[in-house]
mmCIF entry with sequence, helices, sheets and N, C-alpha, C, O atoms, coordinates in Angstrom:
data_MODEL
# 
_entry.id   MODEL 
# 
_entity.id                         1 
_entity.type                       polymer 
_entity.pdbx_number_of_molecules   1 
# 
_entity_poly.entity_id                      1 
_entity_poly.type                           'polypeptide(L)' 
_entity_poly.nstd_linkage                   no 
_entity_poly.nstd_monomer                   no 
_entity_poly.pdbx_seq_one_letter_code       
;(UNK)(UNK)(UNK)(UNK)(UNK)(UNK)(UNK)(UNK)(UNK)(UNK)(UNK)(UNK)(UNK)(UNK)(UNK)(UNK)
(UNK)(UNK)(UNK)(UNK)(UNK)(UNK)(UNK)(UNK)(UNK)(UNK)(UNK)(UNK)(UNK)(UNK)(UNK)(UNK)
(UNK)(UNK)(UNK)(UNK)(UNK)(UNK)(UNK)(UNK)(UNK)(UNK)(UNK)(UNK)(UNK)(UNK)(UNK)(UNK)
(UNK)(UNK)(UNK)(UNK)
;
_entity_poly.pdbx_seq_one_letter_code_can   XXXXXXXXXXXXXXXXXXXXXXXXXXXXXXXXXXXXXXXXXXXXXXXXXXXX 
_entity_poly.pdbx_strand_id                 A 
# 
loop_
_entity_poly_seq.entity_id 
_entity_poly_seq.num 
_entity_poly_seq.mon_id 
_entity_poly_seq.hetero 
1 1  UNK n 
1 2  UNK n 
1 3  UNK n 
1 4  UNK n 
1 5  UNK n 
1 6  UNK n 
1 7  UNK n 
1 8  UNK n 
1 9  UNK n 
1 10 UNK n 
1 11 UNK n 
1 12 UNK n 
1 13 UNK n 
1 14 UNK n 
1 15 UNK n 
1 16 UNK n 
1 17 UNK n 
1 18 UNK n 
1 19 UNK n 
1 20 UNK n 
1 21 UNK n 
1 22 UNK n 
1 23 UNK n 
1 24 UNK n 
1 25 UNK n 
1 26 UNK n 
1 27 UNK n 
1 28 UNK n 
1 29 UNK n 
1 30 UNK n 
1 31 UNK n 
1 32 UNK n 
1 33 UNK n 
1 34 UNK n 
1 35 UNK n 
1 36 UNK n 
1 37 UNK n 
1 38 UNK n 
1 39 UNK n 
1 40 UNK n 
1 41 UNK n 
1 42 UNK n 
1 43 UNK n 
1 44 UNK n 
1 45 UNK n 
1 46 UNK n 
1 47 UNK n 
1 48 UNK n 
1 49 UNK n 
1 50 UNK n 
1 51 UNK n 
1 52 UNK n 
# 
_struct_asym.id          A 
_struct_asym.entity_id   1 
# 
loop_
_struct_conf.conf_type_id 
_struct_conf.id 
_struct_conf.pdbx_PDB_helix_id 
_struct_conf.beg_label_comp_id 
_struct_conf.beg_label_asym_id 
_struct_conf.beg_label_seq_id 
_struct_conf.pdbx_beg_PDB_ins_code 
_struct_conf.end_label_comp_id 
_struct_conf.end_label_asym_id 
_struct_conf.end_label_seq_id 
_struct_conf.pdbx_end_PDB_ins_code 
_struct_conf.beg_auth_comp_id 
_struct_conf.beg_auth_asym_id 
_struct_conf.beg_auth_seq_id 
_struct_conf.end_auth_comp_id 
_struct_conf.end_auth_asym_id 
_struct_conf.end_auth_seq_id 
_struct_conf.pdbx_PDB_helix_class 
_struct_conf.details 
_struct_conf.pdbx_PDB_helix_length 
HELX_P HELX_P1 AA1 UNK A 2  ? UNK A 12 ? UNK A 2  UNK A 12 1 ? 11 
HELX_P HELX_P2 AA2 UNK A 18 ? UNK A 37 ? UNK A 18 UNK A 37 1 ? 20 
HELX_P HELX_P3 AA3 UNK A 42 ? UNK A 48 ? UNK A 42 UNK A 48 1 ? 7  
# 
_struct_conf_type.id          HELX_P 
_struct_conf_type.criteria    ? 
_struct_conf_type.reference   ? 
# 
loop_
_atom_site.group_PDB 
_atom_site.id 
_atom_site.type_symbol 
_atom_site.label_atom_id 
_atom_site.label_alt_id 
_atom_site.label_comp_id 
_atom_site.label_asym_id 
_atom_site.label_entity_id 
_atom_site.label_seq_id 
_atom_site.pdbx_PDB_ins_code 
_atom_site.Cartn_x 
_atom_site.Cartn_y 
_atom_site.Cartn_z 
_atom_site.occupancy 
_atom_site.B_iso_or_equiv 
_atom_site.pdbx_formal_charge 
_atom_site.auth_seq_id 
_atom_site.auth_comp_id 
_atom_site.auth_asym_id 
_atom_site.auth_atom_id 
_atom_site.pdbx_PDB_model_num 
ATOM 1   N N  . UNK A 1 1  ? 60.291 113.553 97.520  1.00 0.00 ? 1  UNK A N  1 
ATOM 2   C CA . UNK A 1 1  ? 61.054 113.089 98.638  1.00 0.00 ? 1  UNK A CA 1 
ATOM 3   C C  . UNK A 1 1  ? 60.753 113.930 99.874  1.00 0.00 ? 1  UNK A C  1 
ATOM 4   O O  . UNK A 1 1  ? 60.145 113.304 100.742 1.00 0.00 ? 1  UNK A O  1 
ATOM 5   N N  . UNK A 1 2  ? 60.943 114.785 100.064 1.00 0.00 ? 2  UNK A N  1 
ATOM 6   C CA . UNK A 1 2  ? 60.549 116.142 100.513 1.00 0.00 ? 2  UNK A CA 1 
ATOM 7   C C  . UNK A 1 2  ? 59.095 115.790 101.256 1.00 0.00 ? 2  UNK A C  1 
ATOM 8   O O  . UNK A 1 2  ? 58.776 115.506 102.410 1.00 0.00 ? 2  UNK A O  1 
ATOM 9   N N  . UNK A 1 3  ? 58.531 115.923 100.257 1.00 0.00 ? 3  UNK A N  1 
ATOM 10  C CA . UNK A 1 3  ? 56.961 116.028 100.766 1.00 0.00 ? 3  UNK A CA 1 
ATOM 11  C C  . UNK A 1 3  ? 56.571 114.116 101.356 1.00 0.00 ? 3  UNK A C  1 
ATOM 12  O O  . UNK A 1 3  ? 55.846 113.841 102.312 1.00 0.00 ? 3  UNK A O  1 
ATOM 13  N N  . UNK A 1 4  ? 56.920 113.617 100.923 1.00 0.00 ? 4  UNK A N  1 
ATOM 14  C CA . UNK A 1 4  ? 57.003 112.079 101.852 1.00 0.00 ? 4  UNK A CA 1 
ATOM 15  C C  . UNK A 1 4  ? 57.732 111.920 102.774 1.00 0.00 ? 4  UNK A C  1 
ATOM 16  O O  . UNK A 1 4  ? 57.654 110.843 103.365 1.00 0.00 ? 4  UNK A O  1 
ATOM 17  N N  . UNK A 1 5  ? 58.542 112.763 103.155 1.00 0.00 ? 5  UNK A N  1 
ATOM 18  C CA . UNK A 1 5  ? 59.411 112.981 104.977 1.00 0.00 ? 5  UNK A CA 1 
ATOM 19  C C  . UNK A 1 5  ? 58.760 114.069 105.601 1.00 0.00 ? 5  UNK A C  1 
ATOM 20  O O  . UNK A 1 5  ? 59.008 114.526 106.717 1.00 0.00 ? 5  UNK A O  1 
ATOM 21  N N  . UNK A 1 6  ? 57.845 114.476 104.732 1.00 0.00 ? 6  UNK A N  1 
ATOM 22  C CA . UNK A 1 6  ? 56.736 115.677 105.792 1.00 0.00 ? 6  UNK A CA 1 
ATOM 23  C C  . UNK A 1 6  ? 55.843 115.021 106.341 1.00 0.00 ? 6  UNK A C  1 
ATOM 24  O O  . UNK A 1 6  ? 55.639 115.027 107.555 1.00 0.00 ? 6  UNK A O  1 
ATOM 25  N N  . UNK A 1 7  ? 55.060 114.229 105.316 1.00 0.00 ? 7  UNK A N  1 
ATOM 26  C CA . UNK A 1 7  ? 53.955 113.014 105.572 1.00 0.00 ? 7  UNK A CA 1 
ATOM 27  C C  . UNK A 1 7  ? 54.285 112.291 106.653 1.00 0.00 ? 7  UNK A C  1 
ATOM 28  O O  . UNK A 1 7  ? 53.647 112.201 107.702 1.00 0.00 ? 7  UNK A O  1 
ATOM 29  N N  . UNK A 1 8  ? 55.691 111.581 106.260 1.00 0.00 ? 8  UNK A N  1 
ATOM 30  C CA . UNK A 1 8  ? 56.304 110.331 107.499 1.00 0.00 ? 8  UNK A CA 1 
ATOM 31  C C  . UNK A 1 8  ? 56.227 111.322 109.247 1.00 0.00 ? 8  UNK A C  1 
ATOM 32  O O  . UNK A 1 8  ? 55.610 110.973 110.254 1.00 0.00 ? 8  UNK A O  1 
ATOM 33  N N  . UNK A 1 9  ? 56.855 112.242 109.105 1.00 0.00 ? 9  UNK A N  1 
ATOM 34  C CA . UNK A 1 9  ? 56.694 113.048 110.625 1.00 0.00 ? 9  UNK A CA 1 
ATOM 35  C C  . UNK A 1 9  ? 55.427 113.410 110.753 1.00 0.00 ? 9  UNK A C  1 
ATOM 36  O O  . UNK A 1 9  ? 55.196 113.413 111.962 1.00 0.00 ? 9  UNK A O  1 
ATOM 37  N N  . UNK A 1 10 ? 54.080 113.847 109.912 1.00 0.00 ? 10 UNK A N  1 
ATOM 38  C CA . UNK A 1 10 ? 53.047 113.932 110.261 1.00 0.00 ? 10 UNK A CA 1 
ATOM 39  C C  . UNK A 1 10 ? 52.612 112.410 111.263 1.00 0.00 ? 10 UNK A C  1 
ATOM 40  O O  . UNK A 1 10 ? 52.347 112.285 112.458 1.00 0.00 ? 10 UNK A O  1 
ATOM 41  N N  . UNK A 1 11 ? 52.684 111.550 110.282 1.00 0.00 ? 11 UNK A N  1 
ATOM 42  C CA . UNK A 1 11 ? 52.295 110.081 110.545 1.00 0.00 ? 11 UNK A CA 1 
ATOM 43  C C  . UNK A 1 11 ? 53.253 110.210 112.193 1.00 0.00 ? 11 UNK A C  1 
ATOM 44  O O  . UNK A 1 11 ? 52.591 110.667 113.125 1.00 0.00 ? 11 UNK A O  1 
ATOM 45  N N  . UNK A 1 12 ? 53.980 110.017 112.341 1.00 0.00 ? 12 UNK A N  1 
ATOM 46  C CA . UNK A 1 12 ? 54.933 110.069 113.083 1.00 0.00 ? 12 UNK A CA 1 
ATOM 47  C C  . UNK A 1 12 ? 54.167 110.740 114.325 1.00 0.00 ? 12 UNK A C  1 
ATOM 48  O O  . UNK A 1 12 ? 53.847 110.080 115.314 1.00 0.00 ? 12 UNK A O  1 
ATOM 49  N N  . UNK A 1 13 ? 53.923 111.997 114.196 1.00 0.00 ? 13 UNK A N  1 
ATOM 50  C CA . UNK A 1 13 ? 53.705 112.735 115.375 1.00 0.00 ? 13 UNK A CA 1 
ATOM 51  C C  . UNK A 1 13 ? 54.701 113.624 116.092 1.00 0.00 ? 13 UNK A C  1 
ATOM 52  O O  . UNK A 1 13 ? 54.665 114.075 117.237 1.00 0.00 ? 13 UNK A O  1 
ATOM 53  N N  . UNK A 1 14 ? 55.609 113.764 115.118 1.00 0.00 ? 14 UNK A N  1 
ATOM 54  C CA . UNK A 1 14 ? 56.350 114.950 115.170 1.00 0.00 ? 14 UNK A CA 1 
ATOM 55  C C  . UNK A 1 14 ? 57.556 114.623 114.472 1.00 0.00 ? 14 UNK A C  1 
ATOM 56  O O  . UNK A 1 14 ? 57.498 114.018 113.402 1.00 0.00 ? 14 UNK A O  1 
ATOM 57  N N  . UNK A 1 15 ? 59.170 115.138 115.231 1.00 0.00 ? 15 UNK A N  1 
ATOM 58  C CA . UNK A 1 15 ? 60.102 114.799 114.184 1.00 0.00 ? 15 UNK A CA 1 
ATOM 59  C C  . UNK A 1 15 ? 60.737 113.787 114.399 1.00 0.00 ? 15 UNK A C  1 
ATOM 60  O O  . UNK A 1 15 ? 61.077 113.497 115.546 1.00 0.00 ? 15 UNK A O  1 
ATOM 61  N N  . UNK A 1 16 ? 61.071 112.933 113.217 1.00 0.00 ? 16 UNK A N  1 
ATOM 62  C CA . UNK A 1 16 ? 61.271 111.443 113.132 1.00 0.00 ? 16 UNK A CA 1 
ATOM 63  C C  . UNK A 1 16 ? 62.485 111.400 113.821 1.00 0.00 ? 16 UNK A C  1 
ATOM 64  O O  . UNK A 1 16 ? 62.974 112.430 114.285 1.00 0.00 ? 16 UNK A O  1 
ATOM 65  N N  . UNK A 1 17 ? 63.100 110.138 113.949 1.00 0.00 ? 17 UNK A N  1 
ATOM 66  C CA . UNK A 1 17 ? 64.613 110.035 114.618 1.00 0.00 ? 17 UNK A CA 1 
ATOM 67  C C  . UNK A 1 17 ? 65.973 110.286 113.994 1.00 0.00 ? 17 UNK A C  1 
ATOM 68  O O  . UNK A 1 17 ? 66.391 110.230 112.838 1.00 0.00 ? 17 UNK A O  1 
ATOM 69  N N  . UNK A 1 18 ? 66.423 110.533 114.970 1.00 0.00 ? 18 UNK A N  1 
ATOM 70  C CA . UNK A 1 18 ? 68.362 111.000 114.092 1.00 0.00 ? 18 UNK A CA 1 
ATOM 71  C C  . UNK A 1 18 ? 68.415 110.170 112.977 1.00 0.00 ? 18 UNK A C  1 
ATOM 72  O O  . UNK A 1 18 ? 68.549 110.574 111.822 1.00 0.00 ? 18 UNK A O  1 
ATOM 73  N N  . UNK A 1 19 ? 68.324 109.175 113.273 1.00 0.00 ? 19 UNK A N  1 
ATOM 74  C CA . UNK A 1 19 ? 68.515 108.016 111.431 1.00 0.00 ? 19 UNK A CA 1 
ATOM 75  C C  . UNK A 1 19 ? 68.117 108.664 110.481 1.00 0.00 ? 19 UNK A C  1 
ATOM 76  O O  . UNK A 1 19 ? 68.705 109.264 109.582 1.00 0.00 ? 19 UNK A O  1 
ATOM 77  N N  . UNK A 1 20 ? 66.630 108.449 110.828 1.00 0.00 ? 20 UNK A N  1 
ATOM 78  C CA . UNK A 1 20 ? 65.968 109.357 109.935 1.00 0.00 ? 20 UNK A CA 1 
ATOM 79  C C  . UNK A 1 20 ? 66.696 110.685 108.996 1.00 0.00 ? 20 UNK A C  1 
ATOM 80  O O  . UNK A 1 20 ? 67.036 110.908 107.834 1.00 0.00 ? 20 UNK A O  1 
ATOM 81  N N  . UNK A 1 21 ? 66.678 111.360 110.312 1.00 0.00 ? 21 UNK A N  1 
ATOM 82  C CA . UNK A 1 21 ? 67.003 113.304 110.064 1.00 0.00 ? 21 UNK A CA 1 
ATOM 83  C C  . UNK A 1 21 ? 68.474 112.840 109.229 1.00 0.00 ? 21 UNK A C  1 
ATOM 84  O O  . UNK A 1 21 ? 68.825 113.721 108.445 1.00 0.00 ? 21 UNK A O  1 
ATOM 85  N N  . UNK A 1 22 ? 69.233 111.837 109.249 1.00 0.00 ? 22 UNK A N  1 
ATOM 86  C CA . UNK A 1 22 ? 70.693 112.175 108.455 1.00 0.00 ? 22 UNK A CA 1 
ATOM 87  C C  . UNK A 1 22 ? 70.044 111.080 107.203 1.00 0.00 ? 22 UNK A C  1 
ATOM 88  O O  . UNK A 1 22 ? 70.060 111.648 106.111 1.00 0.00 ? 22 UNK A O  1 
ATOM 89  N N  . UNK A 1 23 ? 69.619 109.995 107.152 1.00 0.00 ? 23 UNK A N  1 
ATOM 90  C CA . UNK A 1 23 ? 68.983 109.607 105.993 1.00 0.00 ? 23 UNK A CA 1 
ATOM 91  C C  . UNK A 1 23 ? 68.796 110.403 104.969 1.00 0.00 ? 23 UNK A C  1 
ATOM 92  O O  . UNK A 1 23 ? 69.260 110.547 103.838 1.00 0.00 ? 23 UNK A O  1 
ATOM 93  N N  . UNK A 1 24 ? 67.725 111.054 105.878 1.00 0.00 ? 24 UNK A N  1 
ATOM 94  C CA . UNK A 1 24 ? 66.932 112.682 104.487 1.00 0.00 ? 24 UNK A CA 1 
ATOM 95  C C  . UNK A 1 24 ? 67.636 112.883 104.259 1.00 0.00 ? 24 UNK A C  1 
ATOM 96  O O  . UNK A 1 24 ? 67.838 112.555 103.090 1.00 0.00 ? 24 UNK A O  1 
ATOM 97  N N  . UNK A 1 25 ? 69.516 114.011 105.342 1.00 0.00 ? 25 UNK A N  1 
ATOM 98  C CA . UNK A 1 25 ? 70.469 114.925 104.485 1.00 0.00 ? 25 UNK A CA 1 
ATOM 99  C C  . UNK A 1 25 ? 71.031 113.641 103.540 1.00 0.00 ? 25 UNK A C  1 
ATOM 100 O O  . UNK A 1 25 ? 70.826 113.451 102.341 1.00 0.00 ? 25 UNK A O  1 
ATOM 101 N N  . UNK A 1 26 ? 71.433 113.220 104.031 1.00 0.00 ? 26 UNK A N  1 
ATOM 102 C CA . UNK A 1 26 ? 72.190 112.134 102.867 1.00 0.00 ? 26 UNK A CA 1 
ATOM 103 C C  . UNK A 1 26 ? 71.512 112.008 101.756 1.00 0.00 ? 26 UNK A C  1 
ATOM 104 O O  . UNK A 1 26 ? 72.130 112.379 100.759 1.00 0.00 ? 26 UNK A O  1 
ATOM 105 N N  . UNK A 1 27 ? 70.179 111.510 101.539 1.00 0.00 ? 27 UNK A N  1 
ATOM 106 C CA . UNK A 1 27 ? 69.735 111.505 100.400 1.00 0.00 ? 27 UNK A CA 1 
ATOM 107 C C  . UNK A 1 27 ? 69.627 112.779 99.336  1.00 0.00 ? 27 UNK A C  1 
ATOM 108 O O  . UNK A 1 27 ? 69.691 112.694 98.109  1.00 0.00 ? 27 UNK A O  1 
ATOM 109 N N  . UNK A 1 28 ? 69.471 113.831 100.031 1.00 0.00 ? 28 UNK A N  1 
ATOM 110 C CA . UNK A 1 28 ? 69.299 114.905 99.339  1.00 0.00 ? 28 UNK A CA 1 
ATOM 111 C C  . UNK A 1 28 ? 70.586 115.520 98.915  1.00 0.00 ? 28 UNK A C  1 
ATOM 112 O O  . UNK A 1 28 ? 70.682 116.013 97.791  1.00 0.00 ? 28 UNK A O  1 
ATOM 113 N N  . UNK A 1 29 ? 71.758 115.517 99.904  1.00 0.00 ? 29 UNK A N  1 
ATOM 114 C CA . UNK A 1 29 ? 73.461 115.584 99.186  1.00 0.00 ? 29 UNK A CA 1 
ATOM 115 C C  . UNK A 1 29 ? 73.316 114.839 97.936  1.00 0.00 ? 29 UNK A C  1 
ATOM 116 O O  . UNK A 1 29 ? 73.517 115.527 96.935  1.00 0.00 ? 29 UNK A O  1 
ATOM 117 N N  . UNK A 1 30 ? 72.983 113.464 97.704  1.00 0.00 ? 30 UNK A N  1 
ATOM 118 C CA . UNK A 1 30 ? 73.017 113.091 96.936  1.00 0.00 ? 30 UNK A CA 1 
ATOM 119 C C  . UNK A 1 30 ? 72.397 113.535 95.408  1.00 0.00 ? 30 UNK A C  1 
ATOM 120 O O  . UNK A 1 30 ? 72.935 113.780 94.328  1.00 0.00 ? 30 UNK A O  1 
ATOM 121 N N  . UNK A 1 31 ? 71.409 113.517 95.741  1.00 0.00 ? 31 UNK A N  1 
ATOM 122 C CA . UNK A 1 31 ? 70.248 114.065 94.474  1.00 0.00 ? 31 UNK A CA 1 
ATOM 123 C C  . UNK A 1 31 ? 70.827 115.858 94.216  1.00 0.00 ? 31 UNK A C  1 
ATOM 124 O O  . UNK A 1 31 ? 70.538 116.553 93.242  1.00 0.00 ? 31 UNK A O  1 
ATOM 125 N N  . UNK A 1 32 ? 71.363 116.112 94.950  1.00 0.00 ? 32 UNK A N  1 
ATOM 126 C CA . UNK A 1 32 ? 71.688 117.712 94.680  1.00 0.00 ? 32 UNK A CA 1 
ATOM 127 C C  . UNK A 1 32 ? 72.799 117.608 94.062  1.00 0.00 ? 32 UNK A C  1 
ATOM 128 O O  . UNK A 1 32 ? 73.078 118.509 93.271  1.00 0.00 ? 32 UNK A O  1 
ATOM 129 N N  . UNK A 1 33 ? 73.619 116.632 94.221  1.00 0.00 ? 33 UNK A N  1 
ATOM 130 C CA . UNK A 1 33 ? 75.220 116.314 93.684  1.00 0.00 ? 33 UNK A CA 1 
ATOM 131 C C  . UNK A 1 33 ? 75.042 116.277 91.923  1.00 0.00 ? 33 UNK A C  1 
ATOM 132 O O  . UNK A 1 33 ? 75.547 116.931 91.011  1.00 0.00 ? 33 UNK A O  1 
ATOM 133 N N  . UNK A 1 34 ? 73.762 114.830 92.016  1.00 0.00 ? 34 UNK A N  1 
ATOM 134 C CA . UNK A 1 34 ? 73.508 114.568 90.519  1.00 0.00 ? 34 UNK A CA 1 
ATOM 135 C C  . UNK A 1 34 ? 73.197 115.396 89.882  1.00 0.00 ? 34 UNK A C  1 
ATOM 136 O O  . UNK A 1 34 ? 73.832 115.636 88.855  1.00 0.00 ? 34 UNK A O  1 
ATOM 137 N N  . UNK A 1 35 ? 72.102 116.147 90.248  1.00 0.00 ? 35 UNK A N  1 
ATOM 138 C CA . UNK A 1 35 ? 71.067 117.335 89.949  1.00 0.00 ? 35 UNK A CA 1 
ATOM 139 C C  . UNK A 1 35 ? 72.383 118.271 89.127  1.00 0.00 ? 35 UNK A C  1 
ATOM 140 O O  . UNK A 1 35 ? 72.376 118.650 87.956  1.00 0.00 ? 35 UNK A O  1 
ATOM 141 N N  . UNK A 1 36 ? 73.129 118.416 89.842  1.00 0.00 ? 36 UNK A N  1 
ATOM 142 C CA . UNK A 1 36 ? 74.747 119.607 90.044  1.00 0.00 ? 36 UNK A CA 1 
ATOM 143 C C  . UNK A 1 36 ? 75.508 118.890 88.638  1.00 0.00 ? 36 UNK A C  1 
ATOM 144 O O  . UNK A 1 36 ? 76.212 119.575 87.896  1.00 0.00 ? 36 UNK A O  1 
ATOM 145 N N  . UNK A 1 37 ? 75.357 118.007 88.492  1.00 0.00 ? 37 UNK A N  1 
ATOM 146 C CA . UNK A 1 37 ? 76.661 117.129 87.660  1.00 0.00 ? 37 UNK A CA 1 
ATOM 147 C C  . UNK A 1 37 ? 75.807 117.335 86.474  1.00 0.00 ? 37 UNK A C  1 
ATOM 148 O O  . UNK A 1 37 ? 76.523 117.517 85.489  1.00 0.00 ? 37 UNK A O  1 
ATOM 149 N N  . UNK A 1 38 ? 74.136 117.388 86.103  1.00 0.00 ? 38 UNK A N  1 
ATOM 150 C CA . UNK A 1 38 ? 73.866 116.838 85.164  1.00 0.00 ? 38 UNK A CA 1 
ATOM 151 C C  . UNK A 1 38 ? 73.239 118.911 84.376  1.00 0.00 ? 38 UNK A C  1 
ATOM 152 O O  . UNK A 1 38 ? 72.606 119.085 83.335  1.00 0.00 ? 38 UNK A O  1 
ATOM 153 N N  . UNK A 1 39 ? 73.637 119.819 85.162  1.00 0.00 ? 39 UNK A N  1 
ATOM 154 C CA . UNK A 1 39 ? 73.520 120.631 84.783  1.00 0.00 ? 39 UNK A CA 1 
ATOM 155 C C  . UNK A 1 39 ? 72.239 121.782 85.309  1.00 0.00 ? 39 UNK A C  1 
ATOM 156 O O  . UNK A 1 39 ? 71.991 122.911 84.884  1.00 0.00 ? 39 UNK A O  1 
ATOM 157 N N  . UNK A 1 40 ? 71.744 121.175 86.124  1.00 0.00 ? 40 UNK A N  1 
ATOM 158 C CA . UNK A 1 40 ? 70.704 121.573 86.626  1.00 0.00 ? 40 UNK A CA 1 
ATOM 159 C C  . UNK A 1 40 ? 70.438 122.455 87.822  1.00 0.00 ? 40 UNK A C  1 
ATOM 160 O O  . UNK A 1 40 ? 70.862 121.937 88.856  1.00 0.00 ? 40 UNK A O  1 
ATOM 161 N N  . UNK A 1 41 ? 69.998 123.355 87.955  1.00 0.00 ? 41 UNK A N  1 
ATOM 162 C CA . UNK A 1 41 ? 69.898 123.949 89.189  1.00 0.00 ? 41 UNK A CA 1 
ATOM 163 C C  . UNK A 1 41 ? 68.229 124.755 89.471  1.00 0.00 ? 41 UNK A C  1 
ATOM 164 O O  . UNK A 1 41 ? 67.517 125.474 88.769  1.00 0.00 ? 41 UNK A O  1 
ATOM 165 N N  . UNK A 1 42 ? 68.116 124.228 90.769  1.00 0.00 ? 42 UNK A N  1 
ATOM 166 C CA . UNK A 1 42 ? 66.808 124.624 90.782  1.00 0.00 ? 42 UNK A CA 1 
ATOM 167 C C  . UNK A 1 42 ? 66.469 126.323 90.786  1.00 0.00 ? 42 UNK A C  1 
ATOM 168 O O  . UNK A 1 42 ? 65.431 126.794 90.321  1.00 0.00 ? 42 UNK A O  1 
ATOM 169 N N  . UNK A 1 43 ? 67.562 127.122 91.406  1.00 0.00 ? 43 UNK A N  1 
ATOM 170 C CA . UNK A 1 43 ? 67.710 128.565 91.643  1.00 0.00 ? 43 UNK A CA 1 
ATOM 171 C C  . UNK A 1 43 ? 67.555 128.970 89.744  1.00 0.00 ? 43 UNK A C  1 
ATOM 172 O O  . UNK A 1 43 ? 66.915 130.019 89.675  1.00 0.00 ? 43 UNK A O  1 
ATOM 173 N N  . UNK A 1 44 ? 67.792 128.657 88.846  1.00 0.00 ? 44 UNK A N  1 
ATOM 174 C CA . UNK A 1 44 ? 67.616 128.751 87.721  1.00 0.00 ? 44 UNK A CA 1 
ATOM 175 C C  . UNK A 1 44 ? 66.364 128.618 87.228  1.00 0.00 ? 44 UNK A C  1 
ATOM 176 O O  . UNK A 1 44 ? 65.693 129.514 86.715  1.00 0.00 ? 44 UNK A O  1 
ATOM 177 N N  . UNK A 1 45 ? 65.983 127.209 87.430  1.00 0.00 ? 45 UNK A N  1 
ATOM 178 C CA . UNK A 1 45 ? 64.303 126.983 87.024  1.00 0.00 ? 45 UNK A CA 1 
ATOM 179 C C  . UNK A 1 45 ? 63.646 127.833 87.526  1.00 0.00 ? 45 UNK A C  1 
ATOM 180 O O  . UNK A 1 45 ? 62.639 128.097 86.869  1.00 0.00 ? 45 UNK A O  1 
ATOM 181 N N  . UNK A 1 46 ? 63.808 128.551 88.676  1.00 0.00 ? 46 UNK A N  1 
ATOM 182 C CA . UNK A 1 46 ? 62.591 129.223 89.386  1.00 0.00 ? 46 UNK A CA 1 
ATOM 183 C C  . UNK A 1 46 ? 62.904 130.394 88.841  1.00 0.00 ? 46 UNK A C  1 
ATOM 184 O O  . UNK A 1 46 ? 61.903 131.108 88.885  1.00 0.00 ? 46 UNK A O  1 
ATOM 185 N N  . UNK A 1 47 ? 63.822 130.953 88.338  1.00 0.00 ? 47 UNK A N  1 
ATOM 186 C CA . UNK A 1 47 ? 64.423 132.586 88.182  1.00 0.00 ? 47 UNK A CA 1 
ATOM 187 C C  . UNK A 1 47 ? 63.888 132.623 86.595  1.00 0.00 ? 47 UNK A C  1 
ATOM 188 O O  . UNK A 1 47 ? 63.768 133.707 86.024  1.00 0.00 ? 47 UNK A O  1 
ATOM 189 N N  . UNK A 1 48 ? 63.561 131.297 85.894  1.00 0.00 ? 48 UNK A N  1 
ATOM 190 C CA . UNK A 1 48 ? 63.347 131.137 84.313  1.00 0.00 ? 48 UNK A CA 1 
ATOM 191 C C  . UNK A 1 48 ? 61.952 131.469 84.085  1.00 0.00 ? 48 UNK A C  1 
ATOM 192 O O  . UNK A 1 48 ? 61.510 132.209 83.207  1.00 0.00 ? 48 UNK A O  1 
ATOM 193 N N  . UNK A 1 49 ? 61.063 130.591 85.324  1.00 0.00 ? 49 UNK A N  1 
ATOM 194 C CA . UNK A 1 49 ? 59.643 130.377 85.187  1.00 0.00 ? 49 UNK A CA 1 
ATOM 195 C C  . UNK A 1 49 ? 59.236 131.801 85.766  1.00 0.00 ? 49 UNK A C  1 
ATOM 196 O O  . UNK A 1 49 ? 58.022 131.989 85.831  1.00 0.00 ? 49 UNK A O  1 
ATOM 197 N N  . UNK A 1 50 ? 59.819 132.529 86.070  1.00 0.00 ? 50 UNK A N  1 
ATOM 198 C CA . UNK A 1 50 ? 59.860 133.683 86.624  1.00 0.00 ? 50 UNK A CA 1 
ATOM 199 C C  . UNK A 1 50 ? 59.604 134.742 85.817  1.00 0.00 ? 50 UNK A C  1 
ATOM 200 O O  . UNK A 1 50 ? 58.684 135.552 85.939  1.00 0.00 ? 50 UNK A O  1 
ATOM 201 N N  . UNK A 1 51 ? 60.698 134.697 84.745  1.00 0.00 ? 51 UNK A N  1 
ATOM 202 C CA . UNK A 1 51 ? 60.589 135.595 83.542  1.00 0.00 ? 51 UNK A CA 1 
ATOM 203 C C  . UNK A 1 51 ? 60.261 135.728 82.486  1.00 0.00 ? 51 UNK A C  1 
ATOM 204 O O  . UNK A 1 51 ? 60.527 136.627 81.689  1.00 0.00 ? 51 UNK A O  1 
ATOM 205 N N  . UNK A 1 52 ? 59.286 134.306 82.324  1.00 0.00 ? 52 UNK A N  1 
ATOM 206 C CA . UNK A 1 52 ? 58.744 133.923 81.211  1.00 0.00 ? 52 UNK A CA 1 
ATOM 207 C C  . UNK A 1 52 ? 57.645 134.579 81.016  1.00 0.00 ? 52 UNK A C  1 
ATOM 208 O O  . UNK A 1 52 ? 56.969 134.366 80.009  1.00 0.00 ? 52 UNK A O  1 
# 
């Protein structure tokens, strides 16, 4: 998601419009909510792959 709203403002030619910019937060509240509910946290994965 992330890296396809980097692409879109490349394409773009700089940074996309307010719609846009609250689209992204919205989507990502979202996916961080689920992410949150289903047990997951990315500060974990990285601190795991870390110490492995």
């Amino acid at each position: 998601m992330l890296q396809g709203f980097k692409d879109a403002e490349f394409m773009w030619g700089g940074t996309l419009p307010d719609i846009s910019q609250q689209t992204m937060k919205a989507a990502l509240e979202l996916v961080d909510k689920e992410m949150n509910r289903l047990g997951f946290s990315i500060l974990n994965q990285e601190v795991s792959s870390l110490i492995v």
